[in-house]
C-alpha positions in Angstrom: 180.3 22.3 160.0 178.5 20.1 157.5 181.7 17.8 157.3 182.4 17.5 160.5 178.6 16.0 161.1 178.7 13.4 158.5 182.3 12.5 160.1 180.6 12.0 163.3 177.8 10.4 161.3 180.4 8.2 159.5 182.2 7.1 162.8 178.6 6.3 164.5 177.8 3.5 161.7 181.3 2.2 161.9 181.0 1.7 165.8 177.3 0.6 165.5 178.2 -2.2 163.0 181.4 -3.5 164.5 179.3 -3.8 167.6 176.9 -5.6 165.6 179.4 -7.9 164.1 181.0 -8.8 167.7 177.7 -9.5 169.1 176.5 -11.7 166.1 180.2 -13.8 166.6 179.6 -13.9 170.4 175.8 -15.3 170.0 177.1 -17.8 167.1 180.7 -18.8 168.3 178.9 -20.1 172.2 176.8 -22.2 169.9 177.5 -26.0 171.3 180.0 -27.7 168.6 179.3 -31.2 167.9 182.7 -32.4 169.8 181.3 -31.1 172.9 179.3 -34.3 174.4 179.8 -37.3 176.6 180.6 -40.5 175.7 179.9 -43.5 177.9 180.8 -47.3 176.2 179.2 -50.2 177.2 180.5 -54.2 176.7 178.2 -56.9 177.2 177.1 -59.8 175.6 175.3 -60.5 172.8 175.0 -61.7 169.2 174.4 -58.7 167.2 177.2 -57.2 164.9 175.8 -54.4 165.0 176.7 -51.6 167.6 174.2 -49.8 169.4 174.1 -45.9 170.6 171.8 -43.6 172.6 172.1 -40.5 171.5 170.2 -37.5 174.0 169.3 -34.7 171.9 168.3 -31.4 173.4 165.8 -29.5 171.2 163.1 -31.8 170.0 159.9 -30.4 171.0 157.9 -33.4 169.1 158.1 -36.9 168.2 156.6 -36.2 164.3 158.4 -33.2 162.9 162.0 -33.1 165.0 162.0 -36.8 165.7 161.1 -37.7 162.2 163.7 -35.6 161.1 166.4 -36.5 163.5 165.2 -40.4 162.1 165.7 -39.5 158.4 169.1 -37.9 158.5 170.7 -40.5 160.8 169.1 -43.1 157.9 170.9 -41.6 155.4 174.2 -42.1 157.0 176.5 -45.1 156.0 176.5 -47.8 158.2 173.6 -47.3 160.0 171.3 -49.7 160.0 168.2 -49.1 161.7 167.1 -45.3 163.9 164.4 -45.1 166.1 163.6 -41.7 168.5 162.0 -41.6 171.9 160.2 -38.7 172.5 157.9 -37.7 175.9 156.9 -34.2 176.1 157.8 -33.8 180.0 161.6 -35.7 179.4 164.4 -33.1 179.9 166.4 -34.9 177.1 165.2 -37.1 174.0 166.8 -39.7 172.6 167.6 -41.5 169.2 168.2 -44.9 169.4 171.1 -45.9 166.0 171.8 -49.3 165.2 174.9 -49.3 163.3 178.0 -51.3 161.9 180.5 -49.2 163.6 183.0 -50.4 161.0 181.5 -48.0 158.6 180.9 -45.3 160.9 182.3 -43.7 164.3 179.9 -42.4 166.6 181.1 -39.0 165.6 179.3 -39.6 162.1 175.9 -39.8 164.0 176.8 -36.9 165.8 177.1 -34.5 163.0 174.5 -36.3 161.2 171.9 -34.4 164.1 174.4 -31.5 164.6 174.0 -30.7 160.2 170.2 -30.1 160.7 169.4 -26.4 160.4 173.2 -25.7 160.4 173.3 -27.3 163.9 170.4 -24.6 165.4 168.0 -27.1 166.7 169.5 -29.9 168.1 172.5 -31.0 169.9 173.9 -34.1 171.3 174.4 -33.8 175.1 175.8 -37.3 175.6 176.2 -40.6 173.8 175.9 -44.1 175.1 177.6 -47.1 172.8 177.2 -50.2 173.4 179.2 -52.8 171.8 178.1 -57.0 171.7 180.3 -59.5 171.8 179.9 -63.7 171.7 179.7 -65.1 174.9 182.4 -66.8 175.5 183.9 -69.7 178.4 186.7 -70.3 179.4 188.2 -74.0 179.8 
């Protein structure tokens, strides 16, 4: 009779933590990936080299701690000149603002630079606008 209980016993944990296991790759695996955004491009003149993005993040709850971190990690990334965030409380999105030379870096580079915080558990880029300057020119 003992035997038969710590079977039972035995087969209880082994259905208890596969459960587990399956629920912890269902919470984890629905996690937004950082390919899964929109991307809108912009021409229009200008005399920059530099590209510029709009990045909407979903997560940041303030301009100091999230935005200041959002700002230092998209710094660090090659080819990026210049980061700025805008942050108001009641906006349904935030966004980073990137200058960058997009000759050193696509804008899937400033992507996972946000999506690499906190093993991607804070924030994630909803949608990206580019915007790329060119010369005016005329025609003769």
């Amino acid at each position: 009779m003992q035997k038969e209980f710590t079977l039972v016993q035995i087969k209880r944990h082994i259905v208890f933590t596969f459960g587990l296991w399956v629920l912890a790759m269902g919470l984890t695996g629905c996690s937004e990936s950082a390919d899964s955004y929109e991307v809108t491009e912009r021409h229009t003149n200008g005399t920059s080299v530099m590209t510029m993005a709009r990045l909407d993040v979903s997560g940041m709850m303030c301009l100091h701690a999230c935005g200041g971190k959002i700002k230092k990690e998209l710094l660090k990334v090659n080819g990026v000149a210049n980061a700025t965030i805008e942050f108001e409380e009641d906006r349904a999105l935030n966004y980073a603002k990137v200058e960058y030379d997009e000759r050193v870096v696509e804008v899937n580079g400033l992507v996972e630079a946000i999506a690499g915080i906190a093993d991607g558990k804070l924030y994630a880029v909803q949608a990206v606008e580019v915007t790329h300057f060119a010369k005016r020119t005329e025609l003769n």
